[in-house]
Backbone as CSV, one residue per row, in Angstrom:
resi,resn,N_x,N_y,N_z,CA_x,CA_y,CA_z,C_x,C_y,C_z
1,UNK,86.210,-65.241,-130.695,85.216,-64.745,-129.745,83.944,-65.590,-129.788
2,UNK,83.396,-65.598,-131.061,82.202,-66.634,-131.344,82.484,-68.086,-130.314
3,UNK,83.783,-68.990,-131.151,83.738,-69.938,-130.239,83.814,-69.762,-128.353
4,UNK,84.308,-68.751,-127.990,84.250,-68.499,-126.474,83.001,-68.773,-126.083
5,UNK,82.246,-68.123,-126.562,80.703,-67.287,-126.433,79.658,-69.224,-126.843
6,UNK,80.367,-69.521,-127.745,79.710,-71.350,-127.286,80.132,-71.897,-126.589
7,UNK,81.473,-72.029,-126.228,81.771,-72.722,-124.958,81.200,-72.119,-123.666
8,UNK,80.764,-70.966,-123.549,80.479,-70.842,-122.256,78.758,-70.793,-122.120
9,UNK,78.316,-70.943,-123.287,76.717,-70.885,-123.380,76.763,-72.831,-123.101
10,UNK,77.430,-73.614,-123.717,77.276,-74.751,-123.638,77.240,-75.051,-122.250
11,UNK,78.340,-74.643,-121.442,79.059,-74.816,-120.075,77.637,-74.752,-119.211
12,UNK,77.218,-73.381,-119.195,75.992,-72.899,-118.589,75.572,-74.026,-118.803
13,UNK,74.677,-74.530,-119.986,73.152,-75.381,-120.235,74.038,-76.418,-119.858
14,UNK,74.709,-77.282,-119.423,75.055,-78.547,-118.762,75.044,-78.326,-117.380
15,UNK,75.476,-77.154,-116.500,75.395,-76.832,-115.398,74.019,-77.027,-115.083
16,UNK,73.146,-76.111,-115.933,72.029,-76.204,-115.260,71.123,-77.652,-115.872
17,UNK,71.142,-78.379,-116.457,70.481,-79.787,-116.968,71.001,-80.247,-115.518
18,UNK,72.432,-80.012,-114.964,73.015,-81.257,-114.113,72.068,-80.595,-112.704
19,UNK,72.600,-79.661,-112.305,71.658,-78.765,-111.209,69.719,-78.909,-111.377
20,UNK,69.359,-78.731,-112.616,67.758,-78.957,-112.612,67.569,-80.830,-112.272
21,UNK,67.704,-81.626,-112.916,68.141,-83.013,-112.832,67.965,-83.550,-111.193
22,UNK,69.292,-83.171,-111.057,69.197,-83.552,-109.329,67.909,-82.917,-108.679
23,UNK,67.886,-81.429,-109.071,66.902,-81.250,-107.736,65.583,-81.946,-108.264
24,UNK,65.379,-82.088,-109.897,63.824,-82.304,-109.967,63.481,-84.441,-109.573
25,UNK,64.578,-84.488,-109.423,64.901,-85.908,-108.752,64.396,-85.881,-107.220
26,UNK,65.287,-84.757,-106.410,65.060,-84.609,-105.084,64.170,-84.247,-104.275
27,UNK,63.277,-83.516,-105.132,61.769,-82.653,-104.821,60.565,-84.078,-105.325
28,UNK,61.117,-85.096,-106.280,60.299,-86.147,-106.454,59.091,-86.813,-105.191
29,UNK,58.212,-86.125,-105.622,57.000,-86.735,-104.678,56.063,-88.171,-104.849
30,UNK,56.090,-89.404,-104.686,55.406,-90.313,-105.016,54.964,-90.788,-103.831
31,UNK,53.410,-90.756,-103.488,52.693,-91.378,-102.589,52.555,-92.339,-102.225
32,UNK,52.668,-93.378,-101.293,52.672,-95.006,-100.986,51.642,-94.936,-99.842
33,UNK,51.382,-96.269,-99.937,50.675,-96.466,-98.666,51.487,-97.646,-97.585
34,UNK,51.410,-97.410,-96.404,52.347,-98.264,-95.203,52.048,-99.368,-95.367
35,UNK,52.747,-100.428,-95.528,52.543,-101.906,-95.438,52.288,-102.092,-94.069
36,UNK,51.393,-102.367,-93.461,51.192,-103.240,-91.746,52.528,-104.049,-91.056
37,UNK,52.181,-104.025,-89.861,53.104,-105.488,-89.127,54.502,-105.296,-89.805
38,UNK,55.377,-104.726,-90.203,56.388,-104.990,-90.903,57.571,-105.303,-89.380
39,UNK,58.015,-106.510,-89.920,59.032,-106.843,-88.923,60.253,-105.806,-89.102
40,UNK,61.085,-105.237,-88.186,62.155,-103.874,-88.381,62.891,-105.311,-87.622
41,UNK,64.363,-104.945,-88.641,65.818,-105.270,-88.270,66.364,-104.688,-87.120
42,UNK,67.041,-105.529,-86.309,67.460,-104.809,-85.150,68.904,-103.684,-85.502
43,UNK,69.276,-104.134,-86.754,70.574,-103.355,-86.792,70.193,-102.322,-87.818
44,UNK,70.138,-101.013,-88.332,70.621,-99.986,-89.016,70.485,-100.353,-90.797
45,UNK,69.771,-100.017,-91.577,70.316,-100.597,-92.991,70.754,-99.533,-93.855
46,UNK,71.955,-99.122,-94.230,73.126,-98.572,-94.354,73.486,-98.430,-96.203
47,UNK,72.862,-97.526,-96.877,72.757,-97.204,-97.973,74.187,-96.660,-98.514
48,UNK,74.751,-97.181,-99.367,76.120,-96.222,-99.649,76.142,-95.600,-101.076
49,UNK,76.576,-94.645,-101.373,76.411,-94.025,-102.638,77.562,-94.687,-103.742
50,UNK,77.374,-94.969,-104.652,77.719,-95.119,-106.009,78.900,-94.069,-106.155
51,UNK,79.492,-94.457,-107.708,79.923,-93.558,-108.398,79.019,-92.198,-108.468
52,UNK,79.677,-90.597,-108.429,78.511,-89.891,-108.751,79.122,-88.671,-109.312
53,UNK,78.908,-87.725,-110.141,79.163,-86.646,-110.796,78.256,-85.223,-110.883
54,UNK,78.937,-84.544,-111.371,77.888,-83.246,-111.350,76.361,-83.545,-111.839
55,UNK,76.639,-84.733,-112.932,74.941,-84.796,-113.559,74.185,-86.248,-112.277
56,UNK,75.243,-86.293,-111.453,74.070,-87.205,-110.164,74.808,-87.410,-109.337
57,UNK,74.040,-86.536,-108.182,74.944,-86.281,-107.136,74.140,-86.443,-105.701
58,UNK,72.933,-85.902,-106.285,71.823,-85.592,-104.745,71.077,-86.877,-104.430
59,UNK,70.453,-87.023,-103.544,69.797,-88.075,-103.591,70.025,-89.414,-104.239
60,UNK,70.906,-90.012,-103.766,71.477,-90.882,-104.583,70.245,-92.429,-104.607
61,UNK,70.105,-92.421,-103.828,68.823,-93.805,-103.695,67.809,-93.245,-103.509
62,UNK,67.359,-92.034,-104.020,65.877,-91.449,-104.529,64.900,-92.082,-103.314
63,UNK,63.729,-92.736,-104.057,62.599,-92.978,-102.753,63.121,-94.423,-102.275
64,UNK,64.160,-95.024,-102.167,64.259,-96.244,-101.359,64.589,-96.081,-99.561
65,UNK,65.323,-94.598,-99.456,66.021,-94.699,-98.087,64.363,-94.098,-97.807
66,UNK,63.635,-93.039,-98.061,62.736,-92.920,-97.929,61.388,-93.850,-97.522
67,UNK,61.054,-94.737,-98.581,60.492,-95.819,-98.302,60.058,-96.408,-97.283
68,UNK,61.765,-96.887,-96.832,62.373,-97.556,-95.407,61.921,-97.021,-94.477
69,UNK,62.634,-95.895,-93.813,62.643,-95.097,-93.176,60.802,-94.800,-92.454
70,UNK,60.081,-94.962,-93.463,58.464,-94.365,-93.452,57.833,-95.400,-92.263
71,UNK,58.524,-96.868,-93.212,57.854,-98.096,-92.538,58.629,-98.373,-91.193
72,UNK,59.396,-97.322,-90.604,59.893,-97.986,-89.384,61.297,-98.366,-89.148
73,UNK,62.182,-98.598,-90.289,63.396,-98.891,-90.248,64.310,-97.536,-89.877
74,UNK,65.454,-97.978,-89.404,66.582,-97.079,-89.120,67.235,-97.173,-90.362
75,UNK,67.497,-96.182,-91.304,68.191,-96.287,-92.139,69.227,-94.758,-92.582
76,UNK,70.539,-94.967,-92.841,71.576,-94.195,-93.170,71.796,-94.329,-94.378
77,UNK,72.791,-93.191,-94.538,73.618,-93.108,-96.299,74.796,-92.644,-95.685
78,UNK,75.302,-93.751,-96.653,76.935,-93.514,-96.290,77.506,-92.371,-97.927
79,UNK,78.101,-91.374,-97.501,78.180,-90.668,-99.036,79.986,-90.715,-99.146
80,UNK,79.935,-91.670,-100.067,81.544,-91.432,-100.150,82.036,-90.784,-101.320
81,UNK,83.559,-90.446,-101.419,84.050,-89.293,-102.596,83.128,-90.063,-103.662
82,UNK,83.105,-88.722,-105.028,82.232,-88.878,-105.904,83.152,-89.943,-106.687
83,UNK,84.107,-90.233,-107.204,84.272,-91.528,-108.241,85.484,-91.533,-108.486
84,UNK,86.439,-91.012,-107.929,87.841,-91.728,-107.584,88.143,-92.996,-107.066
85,UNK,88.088,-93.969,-107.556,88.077,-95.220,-106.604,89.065,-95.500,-105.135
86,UNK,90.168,-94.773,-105.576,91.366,-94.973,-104.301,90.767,-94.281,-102.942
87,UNK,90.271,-92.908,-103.560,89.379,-92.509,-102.481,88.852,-92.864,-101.216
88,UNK,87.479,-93.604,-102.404,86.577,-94.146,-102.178,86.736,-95.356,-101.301
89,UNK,87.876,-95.941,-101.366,88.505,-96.982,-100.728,88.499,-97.193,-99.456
90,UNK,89.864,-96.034,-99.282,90.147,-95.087,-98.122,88.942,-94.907,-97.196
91,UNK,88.016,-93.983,-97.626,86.866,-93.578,-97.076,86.394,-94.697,-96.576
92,UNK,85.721,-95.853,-97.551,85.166,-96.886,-96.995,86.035,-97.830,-95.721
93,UNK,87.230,-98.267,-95.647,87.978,-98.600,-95.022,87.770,-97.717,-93.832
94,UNK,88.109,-96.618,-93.511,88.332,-95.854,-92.401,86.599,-95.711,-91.991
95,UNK,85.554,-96.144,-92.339,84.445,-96.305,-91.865,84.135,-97.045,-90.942
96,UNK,84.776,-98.217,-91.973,84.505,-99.692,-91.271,85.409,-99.588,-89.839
97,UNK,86.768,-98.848,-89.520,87.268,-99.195,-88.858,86.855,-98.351,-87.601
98,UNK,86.367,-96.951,-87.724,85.356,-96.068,-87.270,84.373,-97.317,-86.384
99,UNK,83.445,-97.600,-86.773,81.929,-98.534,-86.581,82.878,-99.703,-85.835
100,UNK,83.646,-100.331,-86.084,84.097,-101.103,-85.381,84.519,-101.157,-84.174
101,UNK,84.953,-99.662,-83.869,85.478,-99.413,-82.387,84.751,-98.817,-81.837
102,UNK,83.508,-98.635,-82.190,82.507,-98.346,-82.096,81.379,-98.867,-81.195
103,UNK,81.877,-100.147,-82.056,80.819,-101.680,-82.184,79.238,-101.516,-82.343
104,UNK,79.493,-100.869,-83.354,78.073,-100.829,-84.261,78.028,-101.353,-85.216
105,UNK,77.127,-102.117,-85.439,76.383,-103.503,-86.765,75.636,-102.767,-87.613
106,UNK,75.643,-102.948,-88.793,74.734,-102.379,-90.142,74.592,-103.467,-91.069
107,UNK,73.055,-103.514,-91.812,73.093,-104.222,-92.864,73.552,-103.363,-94.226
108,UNK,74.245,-103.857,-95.042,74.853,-103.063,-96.012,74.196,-102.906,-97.432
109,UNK,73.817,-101.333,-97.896,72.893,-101.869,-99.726,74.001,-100.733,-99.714
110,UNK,74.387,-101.858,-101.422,75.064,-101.078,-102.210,74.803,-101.430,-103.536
111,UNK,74.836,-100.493,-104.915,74.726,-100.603,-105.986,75.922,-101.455,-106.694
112,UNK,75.583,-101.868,-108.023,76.766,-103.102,-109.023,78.069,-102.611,-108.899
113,UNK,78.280,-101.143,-109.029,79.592,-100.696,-109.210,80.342,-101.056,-108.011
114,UNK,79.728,-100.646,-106.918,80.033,-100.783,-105.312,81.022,-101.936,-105.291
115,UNK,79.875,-102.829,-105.249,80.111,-103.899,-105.139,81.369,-104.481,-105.538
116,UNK,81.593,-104.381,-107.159,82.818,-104.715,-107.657,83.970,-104.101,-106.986
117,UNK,83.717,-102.578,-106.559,84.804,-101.868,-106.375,85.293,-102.505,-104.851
118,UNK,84.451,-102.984,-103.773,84.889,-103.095,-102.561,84.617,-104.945,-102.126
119,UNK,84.223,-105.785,-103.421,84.161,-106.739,-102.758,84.999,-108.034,-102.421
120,UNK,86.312,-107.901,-102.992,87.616,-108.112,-102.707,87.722,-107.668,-101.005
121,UNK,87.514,-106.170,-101.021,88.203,-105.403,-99.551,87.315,-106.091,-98.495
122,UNK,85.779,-106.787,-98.826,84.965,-106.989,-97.781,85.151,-108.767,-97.557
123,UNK,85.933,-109.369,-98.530,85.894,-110.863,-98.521,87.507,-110.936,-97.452
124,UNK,88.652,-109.790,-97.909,89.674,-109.694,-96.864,89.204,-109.566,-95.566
125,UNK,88.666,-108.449,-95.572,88.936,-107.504,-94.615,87.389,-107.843,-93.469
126,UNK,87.389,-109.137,-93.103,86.023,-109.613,-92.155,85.557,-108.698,-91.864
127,UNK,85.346,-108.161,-91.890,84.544,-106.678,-90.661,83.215,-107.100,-89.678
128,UNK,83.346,-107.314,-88.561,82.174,-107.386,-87.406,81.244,-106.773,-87.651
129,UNK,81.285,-105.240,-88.275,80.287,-104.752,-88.362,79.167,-104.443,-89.283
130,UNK,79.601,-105.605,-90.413,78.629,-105.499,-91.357,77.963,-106.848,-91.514
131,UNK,77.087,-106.920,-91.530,75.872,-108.139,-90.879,76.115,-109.157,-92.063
132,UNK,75.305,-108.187,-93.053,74.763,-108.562,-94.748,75.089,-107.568,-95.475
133,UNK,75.356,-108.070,-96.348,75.527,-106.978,-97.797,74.313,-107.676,-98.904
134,UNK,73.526,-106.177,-99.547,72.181,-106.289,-100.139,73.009,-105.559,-101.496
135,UNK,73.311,-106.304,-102.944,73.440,-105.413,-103.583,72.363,-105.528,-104.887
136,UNK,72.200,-104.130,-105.035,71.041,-103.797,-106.050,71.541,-103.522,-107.662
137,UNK,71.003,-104.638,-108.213,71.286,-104.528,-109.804,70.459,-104.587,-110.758
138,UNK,70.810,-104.430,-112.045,69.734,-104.923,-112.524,69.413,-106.284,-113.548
139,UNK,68.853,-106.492,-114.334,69.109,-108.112,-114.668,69.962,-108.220,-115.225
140,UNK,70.203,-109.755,-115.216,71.691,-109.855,-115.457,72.879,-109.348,-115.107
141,UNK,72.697,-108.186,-114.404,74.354,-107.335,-114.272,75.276,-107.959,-112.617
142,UNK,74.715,-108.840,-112.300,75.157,-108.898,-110.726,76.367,-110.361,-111.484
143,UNK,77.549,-110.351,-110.207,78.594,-110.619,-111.336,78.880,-111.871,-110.057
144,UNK,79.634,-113.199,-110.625,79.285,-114.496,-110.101,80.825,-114.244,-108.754
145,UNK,80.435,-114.363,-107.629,81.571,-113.902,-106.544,83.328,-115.394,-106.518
146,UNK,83.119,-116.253,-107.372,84.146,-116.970,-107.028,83.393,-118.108,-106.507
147,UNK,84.848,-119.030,-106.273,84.088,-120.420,-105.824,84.268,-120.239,-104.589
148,UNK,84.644,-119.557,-103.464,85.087,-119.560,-102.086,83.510,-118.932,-101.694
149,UNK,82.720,-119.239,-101.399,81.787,-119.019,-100.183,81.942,-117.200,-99.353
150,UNK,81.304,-116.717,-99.433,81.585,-115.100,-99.521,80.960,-115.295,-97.819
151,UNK,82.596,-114.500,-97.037,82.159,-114.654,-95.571,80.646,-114.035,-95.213
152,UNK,80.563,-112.782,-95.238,79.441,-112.411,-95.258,77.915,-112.972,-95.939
153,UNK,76.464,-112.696,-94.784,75.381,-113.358,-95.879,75.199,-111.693,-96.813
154,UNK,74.972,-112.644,-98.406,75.081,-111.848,-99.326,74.099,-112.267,-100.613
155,UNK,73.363,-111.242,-100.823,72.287,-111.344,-102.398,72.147,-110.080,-102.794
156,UNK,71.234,-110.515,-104.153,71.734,-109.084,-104.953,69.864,-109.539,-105.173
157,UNK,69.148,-107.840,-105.686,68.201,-107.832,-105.479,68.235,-107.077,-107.050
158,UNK,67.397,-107.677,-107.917,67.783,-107.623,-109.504,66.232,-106.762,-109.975
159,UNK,66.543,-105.474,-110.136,65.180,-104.528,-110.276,64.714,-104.802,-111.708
160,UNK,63.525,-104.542,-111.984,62.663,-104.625,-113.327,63.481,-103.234,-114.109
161,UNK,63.249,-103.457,-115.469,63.643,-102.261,-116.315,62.646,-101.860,-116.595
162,UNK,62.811,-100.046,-116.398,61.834,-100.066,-117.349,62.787,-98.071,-117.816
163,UNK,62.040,-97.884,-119.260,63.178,-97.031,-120.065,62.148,-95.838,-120.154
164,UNK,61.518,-95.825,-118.936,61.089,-94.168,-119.290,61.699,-93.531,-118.403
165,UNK,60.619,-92.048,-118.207,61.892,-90.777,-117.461,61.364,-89.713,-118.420
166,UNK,62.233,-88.761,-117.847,61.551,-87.368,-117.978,62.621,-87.315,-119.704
167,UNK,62.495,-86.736,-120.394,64.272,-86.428,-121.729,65.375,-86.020,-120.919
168,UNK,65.171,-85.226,-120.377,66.295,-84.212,-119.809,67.003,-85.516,-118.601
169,UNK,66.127,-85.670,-117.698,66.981,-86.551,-116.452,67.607,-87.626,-117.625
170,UNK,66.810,-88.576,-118.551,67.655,-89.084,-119.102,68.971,-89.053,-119.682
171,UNK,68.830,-87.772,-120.339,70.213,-87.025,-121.135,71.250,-86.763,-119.990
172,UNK,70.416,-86.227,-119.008,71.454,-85.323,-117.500,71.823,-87.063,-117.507
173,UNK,71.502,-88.419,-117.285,72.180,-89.451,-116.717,73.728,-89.986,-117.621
174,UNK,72.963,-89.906,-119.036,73.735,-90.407,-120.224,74.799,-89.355,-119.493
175,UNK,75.212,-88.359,-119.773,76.113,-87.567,-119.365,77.198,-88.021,-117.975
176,UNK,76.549,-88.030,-116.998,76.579,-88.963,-116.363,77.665,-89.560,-116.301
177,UNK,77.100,-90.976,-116.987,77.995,-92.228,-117.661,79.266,-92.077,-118.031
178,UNK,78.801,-91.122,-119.177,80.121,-90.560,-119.391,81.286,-89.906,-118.597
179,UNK,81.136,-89.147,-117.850,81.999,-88.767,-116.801,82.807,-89.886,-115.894
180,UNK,81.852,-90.443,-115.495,82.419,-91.348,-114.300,82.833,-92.742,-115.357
181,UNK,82.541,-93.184,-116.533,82.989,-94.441,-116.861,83.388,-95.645,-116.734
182,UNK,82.404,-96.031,-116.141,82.348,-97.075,-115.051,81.172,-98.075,-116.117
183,UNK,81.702,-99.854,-116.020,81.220,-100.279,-116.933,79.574,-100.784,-116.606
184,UNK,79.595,-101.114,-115.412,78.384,-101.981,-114.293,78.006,-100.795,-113.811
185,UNK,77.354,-99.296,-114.606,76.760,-99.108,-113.685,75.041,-99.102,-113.510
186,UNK,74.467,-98.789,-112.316,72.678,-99.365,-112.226,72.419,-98.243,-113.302
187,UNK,71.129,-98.648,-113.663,69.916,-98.059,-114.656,69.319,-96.683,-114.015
188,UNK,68.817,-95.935,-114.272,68.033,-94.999,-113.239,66.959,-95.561,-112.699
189,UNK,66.582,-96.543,-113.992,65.362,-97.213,-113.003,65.787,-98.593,-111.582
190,UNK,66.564,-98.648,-111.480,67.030,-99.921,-110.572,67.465,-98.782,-109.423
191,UNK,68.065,-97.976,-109.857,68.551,-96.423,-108.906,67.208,-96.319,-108.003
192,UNK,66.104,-96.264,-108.267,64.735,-95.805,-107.823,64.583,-94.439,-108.604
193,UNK,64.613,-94.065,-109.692,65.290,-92.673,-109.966,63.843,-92.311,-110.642
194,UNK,62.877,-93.407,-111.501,61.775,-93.201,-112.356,60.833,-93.063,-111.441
195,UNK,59.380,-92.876,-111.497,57.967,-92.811,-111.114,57.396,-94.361,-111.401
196,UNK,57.807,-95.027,-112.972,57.249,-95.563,-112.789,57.648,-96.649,-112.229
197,UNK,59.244,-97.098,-111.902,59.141,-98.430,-111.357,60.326,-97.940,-109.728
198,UNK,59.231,-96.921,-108.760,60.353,-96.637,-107.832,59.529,-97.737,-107.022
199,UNK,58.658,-97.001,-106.928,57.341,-97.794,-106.101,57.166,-99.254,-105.915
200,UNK,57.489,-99.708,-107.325,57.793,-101.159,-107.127,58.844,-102.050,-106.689
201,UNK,59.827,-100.987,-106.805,61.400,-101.263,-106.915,61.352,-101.781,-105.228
202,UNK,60.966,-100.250,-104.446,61.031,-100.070,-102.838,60.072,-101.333,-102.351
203,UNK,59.334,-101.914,-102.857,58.326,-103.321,-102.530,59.692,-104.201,-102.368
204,UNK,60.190,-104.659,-103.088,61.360,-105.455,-103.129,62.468,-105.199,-102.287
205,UNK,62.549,-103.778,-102.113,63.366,-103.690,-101.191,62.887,-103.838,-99.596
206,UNK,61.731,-103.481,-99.641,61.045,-103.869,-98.599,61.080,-105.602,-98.141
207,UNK,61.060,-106.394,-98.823,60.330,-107.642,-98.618,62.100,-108.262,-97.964
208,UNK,63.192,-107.723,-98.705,64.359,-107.810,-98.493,64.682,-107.739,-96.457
209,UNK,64.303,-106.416,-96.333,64.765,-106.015,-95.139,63.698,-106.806,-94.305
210,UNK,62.666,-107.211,-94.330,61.973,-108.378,-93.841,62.536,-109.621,-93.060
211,UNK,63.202,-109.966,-94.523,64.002,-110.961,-94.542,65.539,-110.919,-93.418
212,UNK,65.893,-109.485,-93.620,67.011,-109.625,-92.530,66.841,-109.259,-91.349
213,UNK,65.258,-108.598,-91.008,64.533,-108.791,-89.626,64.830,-109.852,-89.114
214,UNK,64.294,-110.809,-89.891,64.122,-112.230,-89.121,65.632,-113.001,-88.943
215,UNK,66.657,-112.506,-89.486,67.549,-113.122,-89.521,68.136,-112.424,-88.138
216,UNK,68.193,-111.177,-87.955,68.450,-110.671,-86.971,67.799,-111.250,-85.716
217,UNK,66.433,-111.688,-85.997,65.767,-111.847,-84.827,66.174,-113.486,-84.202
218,UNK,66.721,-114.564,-85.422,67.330,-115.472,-85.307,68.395,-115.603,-84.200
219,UNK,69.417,-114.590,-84.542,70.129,-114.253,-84.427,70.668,-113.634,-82.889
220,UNK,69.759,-113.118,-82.556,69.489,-112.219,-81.149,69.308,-113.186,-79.915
């Protein structure tokens, strides 16, 4: 009986670390001020979610789609199954083929894991409708694509570390990790997930989508 009575007291306090976690992530308020003149991309920039589990699930790119969005950009989240990869596959595939008959263009951000998991499927599988792929890592972790020239234009945008955070979101992440077991995956701080380096993080991501303004505008 005793052991019941810990397993289900344990059960509870992980439920709620994973449930408090997300939301005190999602309710995250950090003030910015608008950068001026910002050149906007003509196409959509198209956020896709990661691996994700009960301990991170909500808000998966915290203040970056936010950010965007403030200064003028069109920006989406693509939310695919939480961390089955075959899934995840599937899903992504039947997107692309969705948008295609569509004929709608997106620039693509995706996190390290992403990346690995679909960038085989995106070097096959040409797709019209994805412009650029933006993937977000952190140092060192972005992984060298082969000697063949990657059809798509493609860079990885390598965030500062930094190892603070609340205990609990930390612990709720470690947990995390564990679940989904995945070797490449982002930091919370490269996630946008901290206070102290979201703000800076979204600068970079900013200066990024700049960059594929003008390429678009090249382009047009």
């Amino acid at each position: 009986m005793d052991i019941i009575l810990l397993a289900m007291a344990t059960t509870v306090f992980l439920l709620g670390l994973a449930l408090m976690s997300n939301r005190a992530r999602r309710r995250q308020e950090i003030a910015f001020e608008l950068k001026p003149n910002c050149l906007l991309t003509r196409w959509p920039l198209l956020f896709v979610t990661g691996p994700r589990s009960i301990f991170y699930f909500s808000s998966y790119w915290n203040l970056y789609t936010v950010f965007l969005a403030e200064h003028g950009y069109e920006v989406f989240t693509l939310h695919l199954p939480w961390n089955k990869k075959d899934l995840r596959k599937v899903r992504f595939e039947y997107f692309l083929k969705q948008q295609e008959d569509l004929g709608r263009r997106f620039h693509l951000v995706i996190d390290a894991p992403t990346w690995q998991e679909f960038q085989d499927l995106l070097r096959q599988r040409r797709s019209n409708c994805v412009i650029s792929i933006t993937e977000i890592t952190d140092p060192g972790q972005s992984r060298p694509q082969g000697l063949q020239a990657f059809p798509i234009p493609t860079t990885d945008i390598e965030m500062p570390v930094y190892n603070k955070g609340s205990l609990f979101l930390n612990i709720s992440y470690r947990l995390h990790k564990q679940l989904v077991r995945r070797t490449t995956l982002n930091s919370l701080s490269s996630l946008g997930a901290l206070p102290e380096s979201a703000l800076t993080n979204s600068m970079l991501l900013l200066e990024r989508a700049q960059t594929l303004a003008e390429m678009d505008l090249r382009d047009s």
